[in-house]
N, C-alpha and C positions, 0 to 999 in steps of 0.2 A: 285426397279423393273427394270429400265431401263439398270440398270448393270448388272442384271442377264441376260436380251436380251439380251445385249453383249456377254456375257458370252458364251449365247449360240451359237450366232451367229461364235464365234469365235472356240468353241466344235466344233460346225456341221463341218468348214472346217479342221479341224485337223484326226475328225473321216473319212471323204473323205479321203486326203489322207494319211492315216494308210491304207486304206482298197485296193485304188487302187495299196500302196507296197506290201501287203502281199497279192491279188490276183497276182498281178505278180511275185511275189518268186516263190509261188504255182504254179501256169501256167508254170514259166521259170525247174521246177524239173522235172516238170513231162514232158516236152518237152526233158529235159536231159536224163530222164529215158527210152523215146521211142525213142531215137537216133536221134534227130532232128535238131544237131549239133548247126551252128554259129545263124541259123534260131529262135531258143530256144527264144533268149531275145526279138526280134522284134516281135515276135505270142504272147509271153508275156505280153507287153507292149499296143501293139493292144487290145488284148483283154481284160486289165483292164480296160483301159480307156474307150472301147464303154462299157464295164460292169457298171464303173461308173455310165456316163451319162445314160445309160437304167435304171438304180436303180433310180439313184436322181428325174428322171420325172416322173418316173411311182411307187414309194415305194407305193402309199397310194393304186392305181390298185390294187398291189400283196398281200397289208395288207388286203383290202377289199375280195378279191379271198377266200383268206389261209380261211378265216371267214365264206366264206356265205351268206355274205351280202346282203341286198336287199336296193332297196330304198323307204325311208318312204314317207308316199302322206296324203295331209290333210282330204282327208276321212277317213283315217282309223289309222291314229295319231296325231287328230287336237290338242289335250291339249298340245301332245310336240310339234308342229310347232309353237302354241301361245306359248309358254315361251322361246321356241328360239327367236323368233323375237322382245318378248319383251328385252330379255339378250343381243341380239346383240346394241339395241340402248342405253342400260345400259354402254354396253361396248364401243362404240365409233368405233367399227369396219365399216369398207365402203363396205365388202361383207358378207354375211350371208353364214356361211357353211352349205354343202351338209348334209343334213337326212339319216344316215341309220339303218337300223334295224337287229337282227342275231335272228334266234329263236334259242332261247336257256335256260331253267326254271333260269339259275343262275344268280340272278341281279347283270348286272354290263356296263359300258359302257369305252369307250374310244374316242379319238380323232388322229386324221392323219392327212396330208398332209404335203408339203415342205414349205408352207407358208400361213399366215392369207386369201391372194386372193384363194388357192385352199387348202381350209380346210377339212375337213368331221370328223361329230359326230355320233359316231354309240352305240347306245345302245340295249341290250338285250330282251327280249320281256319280260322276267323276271322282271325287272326293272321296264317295265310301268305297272305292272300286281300289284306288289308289293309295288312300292312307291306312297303316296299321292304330292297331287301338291307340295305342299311348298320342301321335300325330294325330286323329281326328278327336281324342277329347281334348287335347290343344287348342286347335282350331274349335267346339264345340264350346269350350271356357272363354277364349277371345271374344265369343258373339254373346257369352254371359255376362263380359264385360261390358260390352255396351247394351245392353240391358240395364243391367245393374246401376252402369253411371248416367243412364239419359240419355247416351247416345242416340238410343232409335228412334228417341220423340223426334230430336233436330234432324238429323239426318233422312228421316221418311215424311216429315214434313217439308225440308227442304226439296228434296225428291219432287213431288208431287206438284208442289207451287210453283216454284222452277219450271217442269216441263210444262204448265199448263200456261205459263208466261209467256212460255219461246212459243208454245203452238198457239196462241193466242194473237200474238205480235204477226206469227208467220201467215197465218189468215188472214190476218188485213192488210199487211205490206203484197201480198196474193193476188184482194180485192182489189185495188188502188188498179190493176193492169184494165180491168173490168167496167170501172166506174169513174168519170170526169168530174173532178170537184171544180163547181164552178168557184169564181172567184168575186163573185159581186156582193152588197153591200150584205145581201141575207145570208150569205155565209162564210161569218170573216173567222180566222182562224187563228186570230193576232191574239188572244189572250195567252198569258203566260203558261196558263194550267193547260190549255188546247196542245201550246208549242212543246211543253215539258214533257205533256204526253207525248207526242211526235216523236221525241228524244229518245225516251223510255222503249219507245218500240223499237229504235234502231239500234240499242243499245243492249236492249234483254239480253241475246245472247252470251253479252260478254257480263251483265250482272251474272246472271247463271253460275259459269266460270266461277267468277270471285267466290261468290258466295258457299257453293262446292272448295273451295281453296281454301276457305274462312275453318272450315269446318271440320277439316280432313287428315289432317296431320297429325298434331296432337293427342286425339282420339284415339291413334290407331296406337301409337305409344302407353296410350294409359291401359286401353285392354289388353295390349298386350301383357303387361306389365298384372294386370287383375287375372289373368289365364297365371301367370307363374304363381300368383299366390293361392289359386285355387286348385290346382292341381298340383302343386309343390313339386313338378318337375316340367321349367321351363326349357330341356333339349326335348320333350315331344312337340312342343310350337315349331323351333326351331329345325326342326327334321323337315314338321309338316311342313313351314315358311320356303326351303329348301325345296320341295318337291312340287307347289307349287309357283316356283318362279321358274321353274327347269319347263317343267311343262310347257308344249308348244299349241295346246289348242285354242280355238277362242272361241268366247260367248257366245253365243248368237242370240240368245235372248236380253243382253244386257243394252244397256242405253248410254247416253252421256248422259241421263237425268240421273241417272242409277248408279253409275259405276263407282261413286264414291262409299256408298254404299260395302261395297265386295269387301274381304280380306286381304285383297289383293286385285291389285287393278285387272279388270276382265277384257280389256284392249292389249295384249302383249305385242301387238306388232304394228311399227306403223304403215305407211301408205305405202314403202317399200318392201314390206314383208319384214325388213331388219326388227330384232325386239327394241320396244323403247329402251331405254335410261330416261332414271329419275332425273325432274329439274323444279324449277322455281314452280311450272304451271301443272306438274303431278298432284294427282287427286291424292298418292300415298308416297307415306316416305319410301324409303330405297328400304329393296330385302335388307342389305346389307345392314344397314342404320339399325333395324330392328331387330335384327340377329345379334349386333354389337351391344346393343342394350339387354339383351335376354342376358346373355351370356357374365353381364356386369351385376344380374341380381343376386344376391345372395343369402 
């Protein structure tokens, strides 16, 4: 476990700077494209870097916003304030993360922040509507797990960079219908860093993907796996794992910047209505896979 922290800890700063190069190729093109000359790399530069740091401190803000979120208060969600507070001393943690809540029918929850001191678990009202005690502190301990291992840094930093890439890219592949780059000597577009960025924009999307792909899987095994040792009975995951895969509603508040994020994918159905099945380009492994593994802990 302690290596996977590393692990991540060491992901989080690589995913940083991936994100403030290719906001600045992007930034430096499109400065190239509006003729902004020697000026280009320094507006660029500038403005990855305060992009960064406004993402890195405020990711779980923008996660909570995108969602809806409110915050939960023990009048009117006392059963999950008691299993948080008992999970947190389970866990050994020194802050208790932030309560929220999303109205929304489709059970499901998640976990954010940059780190265990500024955490937050937000779960579905679906979820508490739907799961008995023993299943929602399940799922309650899953999202302490990624807490606990760093998940939320990666995963709501990814989130956040990510989407601010593709809406980033998508505004100016937008503008381009709007505005004719000339092609003459004052604005040549031939440097490598100009072309790379070009690249980069047409490409973000499917970085996105990867990078959510990169990130997704493994995680959701290891909190799983930190739910059965903190609760020391991994069939209330496993009920809850069940109840939400049966489930036929969907998210409305979720994203594709997001959904890797969930406990369980918030897209359940695709363009035909049919429910997916897991495959190679799954944000999460298969119920199945993780029920198989619950079931093998001892």
């Amino acid at each position: 476990m302690f290596e996977d922290i590393r692990k991540n800890k060491i992901k989080t700063g690589i995913i940083v700077f991936l994100f403030t190069l290719v906001i600045t190729l992007i930034v430096y093109y499109i400065c190239i494209a509006f003729d902004l000359g020697a000026f280009a790399i320094v507006i660029a530069l500038t403005f990855s870097i305060i992009t960064t740091v406004i993402s890195y401190y405020n990711c779980d803000k923008v996660v909570l916003a995108s969602c809806k979120a409110r915050p939960a208060t023990k009048e009117e969600n006392l059963q999950l304030v008691n299993i948080l507070d008992a999970l947190v001393i389970s866990a050994g943690l020194n802050t208790k993360p932030r309560l929220y809540v999303v109205e929304d029918s489709q059970p499901n929850a998640f976990a954010t922040g940059r780190n265990p001191e500024n955490s937050v678990i937000c779960v579905t009202t679906g979820l508490l509507e739907k799961l008995d005690y023993y299943e929602l502190e399940g799922v309650v301990a899953h999202e302490l797990g990624h807490i606990k291992n760093y998940d939320i840094r990666l995963s709501c930093v990814v989130s956040v960079m990510v989407g601010f890439i593709v809406m980033l890219s998508d505004w100016f592949s937008r503008s381009l219908f709007w505005r004719k780059m000339d092609d003459d000597d004052n604005n040549k577009t031939g440097s490598l860093i100009a072309v790379f960025g070009l690249v980069l924009i047409i490409l973000s999307p499917i970085f996105a993907q990867l990078t959510q792909l990169a990130i997704s899987r493994r995680r959701e095994f290891l909190a799983d796996a930190t739910a059965a040792e903190l609760t020391r009975n991994p069939q209330g995951l496993i009920s809850a794992l069940q109840k939400l895969d049966e489930d036929s509603n969907q998210l409305k508040t979720a994203s594709t910047a997001t959904a890797h994020m969930y406990i369980v994918n918030p897209f359940k159905k695709n363009a035909n209505g049919k429910k997916k099945s897991s495959s190679l380009w799954s944000t999460h492994p298969s119920i199945e896979a993780r029920i198989e593994a619950l079931r093998s802990i001892r």
